[in-house]
C-alpha positions in Angstrom: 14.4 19.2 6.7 12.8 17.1 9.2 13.4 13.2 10.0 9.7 12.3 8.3 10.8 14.1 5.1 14.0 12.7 4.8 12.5 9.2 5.1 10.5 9.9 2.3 12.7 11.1 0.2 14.9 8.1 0.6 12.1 5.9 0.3 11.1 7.9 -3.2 14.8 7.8 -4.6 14.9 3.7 -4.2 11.8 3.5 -5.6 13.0 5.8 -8.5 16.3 3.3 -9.1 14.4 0.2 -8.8 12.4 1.5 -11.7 15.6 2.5 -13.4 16.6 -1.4 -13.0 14.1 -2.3 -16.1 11.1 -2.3 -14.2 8.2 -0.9 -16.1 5.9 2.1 -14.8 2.1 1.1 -14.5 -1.3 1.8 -13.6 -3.5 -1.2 -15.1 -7.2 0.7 -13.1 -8.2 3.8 -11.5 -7.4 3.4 -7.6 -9.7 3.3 -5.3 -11.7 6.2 -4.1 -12.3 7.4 -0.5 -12.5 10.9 1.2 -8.8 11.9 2.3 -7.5 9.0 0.7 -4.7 8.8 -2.1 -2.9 5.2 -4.1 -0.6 6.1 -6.7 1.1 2.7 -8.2 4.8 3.9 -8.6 5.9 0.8 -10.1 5.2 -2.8 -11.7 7.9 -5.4 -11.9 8.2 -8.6 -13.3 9.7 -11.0 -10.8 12.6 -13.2 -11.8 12.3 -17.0 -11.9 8.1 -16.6 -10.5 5.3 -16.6 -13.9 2.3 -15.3 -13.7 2.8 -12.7 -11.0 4.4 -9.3 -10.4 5.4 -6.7 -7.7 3.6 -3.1 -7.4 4.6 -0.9 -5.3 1.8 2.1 -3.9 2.4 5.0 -2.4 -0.1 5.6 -0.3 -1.2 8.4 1.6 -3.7 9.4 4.4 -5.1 12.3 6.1 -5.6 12.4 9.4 -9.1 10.4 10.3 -9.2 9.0 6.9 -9.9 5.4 5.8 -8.6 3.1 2.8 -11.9 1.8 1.6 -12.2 -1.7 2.3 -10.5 -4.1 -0.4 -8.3 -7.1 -1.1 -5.6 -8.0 -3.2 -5.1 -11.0 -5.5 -1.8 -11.8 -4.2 0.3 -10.7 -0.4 0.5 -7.0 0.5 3.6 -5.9 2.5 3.2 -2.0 4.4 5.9 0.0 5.6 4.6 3.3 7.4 6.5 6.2 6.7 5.4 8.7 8.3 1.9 9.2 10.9 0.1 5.7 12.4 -2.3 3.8 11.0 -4.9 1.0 12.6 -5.3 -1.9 10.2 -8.1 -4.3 10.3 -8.2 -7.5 8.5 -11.4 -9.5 8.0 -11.7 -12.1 11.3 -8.6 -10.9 13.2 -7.9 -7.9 15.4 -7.5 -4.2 14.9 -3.2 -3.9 15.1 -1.6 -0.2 14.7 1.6 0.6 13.2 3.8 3.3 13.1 6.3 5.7 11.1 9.0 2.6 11.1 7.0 -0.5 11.5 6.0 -3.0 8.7 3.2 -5.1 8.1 2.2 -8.1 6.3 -1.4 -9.4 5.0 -2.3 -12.3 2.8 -3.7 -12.4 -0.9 -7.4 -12.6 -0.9 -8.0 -11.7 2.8 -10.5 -8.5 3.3 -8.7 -5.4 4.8 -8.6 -1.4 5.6 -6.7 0.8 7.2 -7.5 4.2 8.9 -5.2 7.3 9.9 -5.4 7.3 13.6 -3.1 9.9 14.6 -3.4 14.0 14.0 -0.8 14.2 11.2 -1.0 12.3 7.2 0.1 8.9 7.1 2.5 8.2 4.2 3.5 4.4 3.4 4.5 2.3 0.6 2.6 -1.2 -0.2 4.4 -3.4 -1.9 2.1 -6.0 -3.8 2.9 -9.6 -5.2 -0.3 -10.2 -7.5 -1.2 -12.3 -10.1 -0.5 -10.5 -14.1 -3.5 -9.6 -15.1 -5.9 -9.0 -12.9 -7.1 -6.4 -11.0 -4.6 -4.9 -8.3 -7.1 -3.6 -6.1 -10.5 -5.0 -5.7 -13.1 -2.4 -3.5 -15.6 -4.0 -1.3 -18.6 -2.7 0.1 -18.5 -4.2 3.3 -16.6 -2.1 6.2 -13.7 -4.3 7.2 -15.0 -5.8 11.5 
């Protein structure tokens, strides 16, 4: 089994016990569409103490040359690549790249998309801390500068 598998495996099996901690399974809306493109919410969670808001967490995957479509979140979006490298642009700041170990960070509201930039599929998890209630995901039509 190669390093790339392994790490998603691991990262599948704590997702899988964080949902056996009384978390609660959800999709709320279709995710969004794009060529080569894939969002499957794994898990919504209420957050102890903080009303009104709750964590998601996406797998997300990406074929090579594919794009997210552009979007924002109503609430913080935290990335960990997986496997492959990704570019992410967020409205009014520069392009940045990350890869199979890095993290990232973007806040609620702001415009963003990222692309596959290498030759192999890009697998990550995005962890989400959104308001209850509203939509996860909203799609623009606007390509992310």
């Amino acid at each position: 089994m190669s390093n790339s598998s392994l790490r998603f495996r691991r990262a599948a099996c704590s997702l899988a016990l964080l949902a056996t901690a009384g978390a609660s399974w959800a999709q709320t809306a279709p995710a969004p569409a794009a060529p080569g493109f894939a969002s499957r919410p794994t898990l919504a969670s209420a957050i102890t103490g903080v009303e009104g808001r709750e964590l998601v967490l996406i797998a997300v995957t990406l074929e090579p040359g594919a794009s997210s479509p552009p979007h924002t979140h109503p609430g913080d979006c935290y990335g960990s690549i997986i496997d492959g490298a990704i570019e992410l642009r967020v409205q009014g700041q520069a392009a940045r790249r990350f890869a199979a170990g890095e993290a990232y960070s973007n806040l609620g509201g702001l415009p963003h998309q990222f692309t596959n930039v290498g030759a192999t599929p890009v697998r990550m998890i995005n962890t989400l801390v959104v308001e209850k209630g509203k939509p996860r995901t909203v799609t623009l039509t606007t390509p992310v500068q």
